[in-house]
C-alpha positions in Angstrom: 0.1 -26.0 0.1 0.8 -23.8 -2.6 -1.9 -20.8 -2.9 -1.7 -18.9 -6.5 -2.8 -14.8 -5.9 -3.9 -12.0 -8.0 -4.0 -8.7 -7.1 -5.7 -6.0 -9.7 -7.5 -3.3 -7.2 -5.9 -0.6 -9.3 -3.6 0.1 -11.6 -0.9 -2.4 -10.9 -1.7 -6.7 -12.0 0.1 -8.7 -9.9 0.5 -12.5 -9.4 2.3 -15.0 -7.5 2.8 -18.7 -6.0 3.2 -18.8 -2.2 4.0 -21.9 -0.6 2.5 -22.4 2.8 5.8 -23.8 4.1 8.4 -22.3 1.8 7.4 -19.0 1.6 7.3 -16.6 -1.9 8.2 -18.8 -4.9 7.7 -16.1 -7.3 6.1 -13.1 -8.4 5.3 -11.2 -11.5 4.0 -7.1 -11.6 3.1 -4.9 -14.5 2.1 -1.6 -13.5 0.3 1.1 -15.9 1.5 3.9 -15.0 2.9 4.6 -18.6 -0.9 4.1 -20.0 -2.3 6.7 -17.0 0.5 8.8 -17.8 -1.0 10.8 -20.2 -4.5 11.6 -18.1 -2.2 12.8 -15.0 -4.0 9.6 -13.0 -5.7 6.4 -12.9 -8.9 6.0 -15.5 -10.5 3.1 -14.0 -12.1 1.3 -17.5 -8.5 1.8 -19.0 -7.4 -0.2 -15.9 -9.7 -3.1 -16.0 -9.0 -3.6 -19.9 -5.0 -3.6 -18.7 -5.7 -6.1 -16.3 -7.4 -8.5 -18.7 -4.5 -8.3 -20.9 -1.8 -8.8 -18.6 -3.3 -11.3 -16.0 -2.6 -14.3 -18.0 0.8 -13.7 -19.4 1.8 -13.0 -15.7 0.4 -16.0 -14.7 2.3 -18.3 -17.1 5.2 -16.1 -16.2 5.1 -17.0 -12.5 4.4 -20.8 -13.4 7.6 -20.8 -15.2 9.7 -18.9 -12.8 8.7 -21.1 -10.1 8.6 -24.7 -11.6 5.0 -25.2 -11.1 2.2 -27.1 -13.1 -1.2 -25.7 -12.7 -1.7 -29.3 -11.1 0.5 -28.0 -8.5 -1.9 -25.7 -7.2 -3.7 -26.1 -3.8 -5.4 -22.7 -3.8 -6.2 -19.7 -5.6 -6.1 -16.2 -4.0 -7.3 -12.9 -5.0 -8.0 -9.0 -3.7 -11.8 -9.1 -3.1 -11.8 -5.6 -2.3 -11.6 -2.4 -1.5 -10.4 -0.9 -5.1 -12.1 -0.1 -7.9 -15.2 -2.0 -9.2 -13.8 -3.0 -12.5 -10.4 -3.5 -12.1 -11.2 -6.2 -8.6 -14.0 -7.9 -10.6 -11.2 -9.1 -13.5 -8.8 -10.6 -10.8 -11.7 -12.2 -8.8 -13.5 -13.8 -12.3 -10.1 -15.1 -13.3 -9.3 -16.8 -9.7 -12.7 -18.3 -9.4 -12.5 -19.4 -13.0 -9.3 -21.1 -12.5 -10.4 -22.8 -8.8 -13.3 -23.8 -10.3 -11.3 -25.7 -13.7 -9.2 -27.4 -11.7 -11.9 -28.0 -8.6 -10.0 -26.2 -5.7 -11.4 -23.5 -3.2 -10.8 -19.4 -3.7 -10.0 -17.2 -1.2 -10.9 -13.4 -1.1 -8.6 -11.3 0.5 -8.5 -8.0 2.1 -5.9 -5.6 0.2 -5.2 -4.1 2.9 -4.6 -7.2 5.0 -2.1 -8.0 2.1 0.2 -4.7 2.7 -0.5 -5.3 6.7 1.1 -8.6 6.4 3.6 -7.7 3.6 6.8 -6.9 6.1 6.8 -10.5 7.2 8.1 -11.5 3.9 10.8 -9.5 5.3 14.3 -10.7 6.3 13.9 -10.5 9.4 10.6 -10.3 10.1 8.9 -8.5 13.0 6.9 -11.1 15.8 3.8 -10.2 16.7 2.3 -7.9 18.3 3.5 -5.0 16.6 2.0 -1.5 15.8 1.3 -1.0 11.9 1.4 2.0 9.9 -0.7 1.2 6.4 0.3 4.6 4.2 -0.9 4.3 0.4 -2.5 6.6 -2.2 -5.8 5.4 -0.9 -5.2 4.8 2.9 -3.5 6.2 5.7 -4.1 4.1 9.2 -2.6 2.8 12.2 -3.4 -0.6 13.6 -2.0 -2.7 16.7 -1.3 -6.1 15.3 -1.8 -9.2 17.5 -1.9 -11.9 15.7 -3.3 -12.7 11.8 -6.7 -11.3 11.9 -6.6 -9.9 15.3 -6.2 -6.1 14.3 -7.3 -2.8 16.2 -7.9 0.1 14.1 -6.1 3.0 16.7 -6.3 5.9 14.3 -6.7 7.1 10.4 -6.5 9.6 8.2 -10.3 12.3 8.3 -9.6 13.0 4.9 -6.8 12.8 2.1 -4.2 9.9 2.5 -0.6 10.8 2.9 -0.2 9.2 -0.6 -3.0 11.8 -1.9 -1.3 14.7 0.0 2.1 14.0 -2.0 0.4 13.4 -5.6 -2.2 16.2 -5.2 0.6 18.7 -3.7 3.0 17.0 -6.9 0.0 18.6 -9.2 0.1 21.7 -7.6 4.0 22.0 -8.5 3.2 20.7 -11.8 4.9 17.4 -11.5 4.7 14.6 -13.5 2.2 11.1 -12.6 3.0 9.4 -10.5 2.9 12.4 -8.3 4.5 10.9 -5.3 7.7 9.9 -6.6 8.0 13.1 -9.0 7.9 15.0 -5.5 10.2 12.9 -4.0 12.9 13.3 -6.2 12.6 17.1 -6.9 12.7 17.3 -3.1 16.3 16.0 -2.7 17.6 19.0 -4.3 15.4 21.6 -2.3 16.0 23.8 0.8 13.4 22.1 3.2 14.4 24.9 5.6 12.6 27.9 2.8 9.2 27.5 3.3 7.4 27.2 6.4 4.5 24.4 6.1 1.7 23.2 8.6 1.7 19.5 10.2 -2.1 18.9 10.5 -3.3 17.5 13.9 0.5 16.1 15.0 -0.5 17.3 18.5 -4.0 16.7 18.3 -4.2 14.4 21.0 -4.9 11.2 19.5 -3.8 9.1 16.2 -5.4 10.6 13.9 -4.8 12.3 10.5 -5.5 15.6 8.5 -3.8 16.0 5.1 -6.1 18.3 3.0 -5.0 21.4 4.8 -1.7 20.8 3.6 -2.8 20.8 0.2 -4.8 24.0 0.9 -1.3 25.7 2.5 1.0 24.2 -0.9 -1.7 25.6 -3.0 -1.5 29.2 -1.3 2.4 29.1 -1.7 2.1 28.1 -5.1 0.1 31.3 -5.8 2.2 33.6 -4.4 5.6 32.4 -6.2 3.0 32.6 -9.5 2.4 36.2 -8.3 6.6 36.6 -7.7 9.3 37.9 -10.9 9.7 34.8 -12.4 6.8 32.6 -11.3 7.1 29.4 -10.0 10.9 28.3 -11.0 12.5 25.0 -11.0 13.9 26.2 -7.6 11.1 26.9 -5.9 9.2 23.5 -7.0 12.1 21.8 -5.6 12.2 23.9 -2.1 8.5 23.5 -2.0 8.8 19.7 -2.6 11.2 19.2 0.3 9.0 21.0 2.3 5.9 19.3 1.6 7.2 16.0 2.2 9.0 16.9 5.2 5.6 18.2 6.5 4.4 14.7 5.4 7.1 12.4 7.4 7.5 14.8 10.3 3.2 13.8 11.1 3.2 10.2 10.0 6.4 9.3 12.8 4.7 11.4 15.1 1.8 9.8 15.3 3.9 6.5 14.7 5.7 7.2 17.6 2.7 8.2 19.8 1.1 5.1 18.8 4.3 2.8 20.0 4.3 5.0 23.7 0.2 4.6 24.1 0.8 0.7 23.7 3.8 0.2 25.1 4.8 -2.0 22.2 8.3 -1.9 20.5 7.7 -2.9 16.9 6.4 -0.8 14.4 5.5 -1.9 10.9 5.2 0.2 8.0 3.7 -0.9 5.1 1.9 0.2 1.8 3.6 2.4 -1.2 5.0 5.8 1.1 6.6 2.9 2.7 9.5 3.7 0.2 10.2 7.0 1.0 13.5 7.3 1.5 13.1 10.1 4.0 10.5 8.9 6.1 12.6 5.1 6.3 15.9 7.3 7.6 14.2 9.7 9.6 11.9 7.0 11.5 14.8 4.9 12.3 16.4 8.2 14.2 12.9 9.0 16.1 12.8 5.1 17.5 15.9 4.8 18.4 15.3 6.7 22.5 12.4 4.5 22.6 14.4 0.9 21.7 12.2 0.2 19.3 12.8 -1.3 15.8 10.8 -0.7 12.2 10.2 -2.9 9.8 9.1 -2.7 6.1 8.5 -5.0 3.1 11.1 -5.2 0.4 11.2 -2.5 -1.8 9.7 -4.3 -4.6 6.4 -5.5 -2.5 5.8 -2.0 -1.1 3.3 -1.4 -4.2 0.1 -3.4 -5.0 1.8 -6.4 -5.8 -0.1 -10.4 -5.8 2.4 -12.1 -3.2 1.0 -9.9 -0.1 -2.5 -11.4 -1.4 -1.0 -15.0 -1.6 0.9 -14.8 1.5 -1.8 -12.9 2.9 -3.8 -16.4 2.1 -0.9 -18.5 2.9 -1.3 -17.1 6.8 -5.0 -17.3 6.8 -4.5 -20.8 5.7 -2.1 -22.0 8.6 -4.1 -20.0 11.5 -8.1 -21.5 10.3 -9.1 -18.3 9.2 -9.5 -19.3 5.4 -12.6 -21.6 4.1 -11.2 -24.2 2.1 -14.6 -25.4 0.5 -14.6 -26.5 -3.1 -17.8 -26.1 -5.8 -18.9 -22.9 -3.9 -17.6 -20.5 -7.1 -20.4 -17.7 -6.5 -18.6 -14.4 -5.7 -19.0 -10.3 -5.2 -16.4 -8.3 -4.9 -16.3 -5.2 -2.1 -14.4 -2.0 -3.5 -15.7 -0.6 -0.2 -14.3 -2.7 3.0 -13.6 -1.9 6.2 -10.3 -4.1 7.5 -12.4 -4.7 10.5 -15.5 -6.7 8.7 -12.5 -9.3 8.7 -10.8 -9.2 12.1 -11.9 -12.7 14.6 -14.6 -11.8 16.9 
């Protein structure tokens, strides 16, 4: 079966055509971080109206790349939450318009089961049961994985996401949007050694998370240099970049690692848009290698939002039973907030 996804949660559209047996066919992305630019983050009606533009050149795009006819089609996909309101109600009225022309079922899908699943797109792929680390602008978890819809939530984040501690630290430093990245890159030509930063909670005890106190302590440092002969210089950003995001890694493969001891399990997968950090992706392979154990993350190009984690996401759900099949049943909501347990098999 082929299964045709959208994903528009946020500020990326994404579609593509996953065959049940073949795997990814192709994929399309546009992201709008050149339109969000200019209000230094994500303005959710500007989104939605992005999505309805791009959605259907995308789609024609990925029909092409992949040598399908709309007649092809066994399935249509798409992120039924969480996200914002707006933008998820454009991808879900264009999937269930499109199953319900050409008379085939929709599936709703869990974003966050999408970036879970992501890494198996991989080459090579990790078996199950693995431990997960989901690490977004939005979410910040670890999971044990045993099968497709058999996930354990073993920790997460009491407040900001490790993606929200890099772009809200990146505003502090007065980076550019996307914050993340901007912080990323200044940092490689910091001294990560200069400034002294906290790692909330890495030996709390249990897998857990705490980023806004880093914020609090970049803020404070930021106000001192500003206090300082010549304010916060290009040297300083970059030192205090380096060490924010080494504050950053050194807590999420802590508690990575913690996770991987408490369940005796040797794979750990990390997926979600952090999950291209350079630093963390170098400096995890180094803290797994005295416990034998091996990471795994999505290509590069699927760590962001991105519509083949939502097809193949479908794709899976197909093969195991999980997925309803029914045709004529078009009627749908859409859940910006949803727990990744609601979905899990009793």
């Amino acid at each position: 079966m082929i299964i045709l996804g959208f994903e528009s949660s946020c500020d990326e559209t994404g579609v593509a055509a996953v065959c049940t047996e073949r795997g990814l066919l192709a994929h399309a992305l546009h992201t709008q971080i050149a339109m969000h630019q200019e209000y230094g983050g994500v303005v959710p009606e500007l989104a939605s109206r992005d999505h309805i533009r791009r959605v259907v050149p995308l789609t024609r795009q990925v029909l092409g790349q992949a040598g399908l006819a709309l007649a092809d089609i066994g399935a249509i996909a798409y992120t039924a939450g969480p996200g914002l309101a707006g933008a998820l109600l454009v991808g879900a009225s264009v999937a269930q318009s499109l199953a319900w022309s050409l008379d085939l079922p929709a599936i709703p899908i869990h974003h966050l089961e999408g970036h879970l699943l992501s890494p198996l797109l991989a080459d090579p792929c990790p078996e199950f049961p693995f431990v997960a680390l989901l690490v977004s602008g939005g979410h910040t978890q670890l999971m044990r994985v045993d099968g497709v819809g058999r996930y354990q939530l073993l920790g997460e984040t009491l407040d900001d996401a490790a993606g929200e501690a890099f772009d809200k630290s990146a505003k502090l430093l007065g980076l550019g949007y996307p914050g993340g990245p901007a912080l990323s890159r200044l940092a490689q030509q910091g001294d990560v050694t200069r400034f002294d930063l906290p790692r909330p909670m890495l030996h709390s005890g249990d897998l857990d998370f705490s980023f806004s106190g880093l914020k609090t302590a970049v803020l404070t440092r930021v106000k001192a240099a500003e206090r300082q002969p010549g304010g916060l210089d290009e040297q300083t950003r970059a030192d205090l970049s380096a060490a924010t995001q080494a504050a950053i890694v050194d807590v999420l493969i802590g508690k990575s690692v913690k996770a991987l001891k408490l369940t005796g399990l040797k794979r750990l997968v990390v997926a979600g848009g952090v999950g291209a950090n350079s630093l963390l992706r170098s400096k995890l392979a180094q803290a797994l290698k005295p416990l034998t154990a091996q990471a795994y993350f999505p290509p590069l190009e699927l760590c962001t939002d991105n519509g083949a984690m939502i097809a193949f996401a479908a794709a899976e759900r197909v093969k195991h039973g999980l997925a309803t099949l029914e045709k004529g049943n078009h009627a749908f909501t859409v859940r910006p907030r949803w727990d990744l347990a609601d979905i899990c098999e009793a």
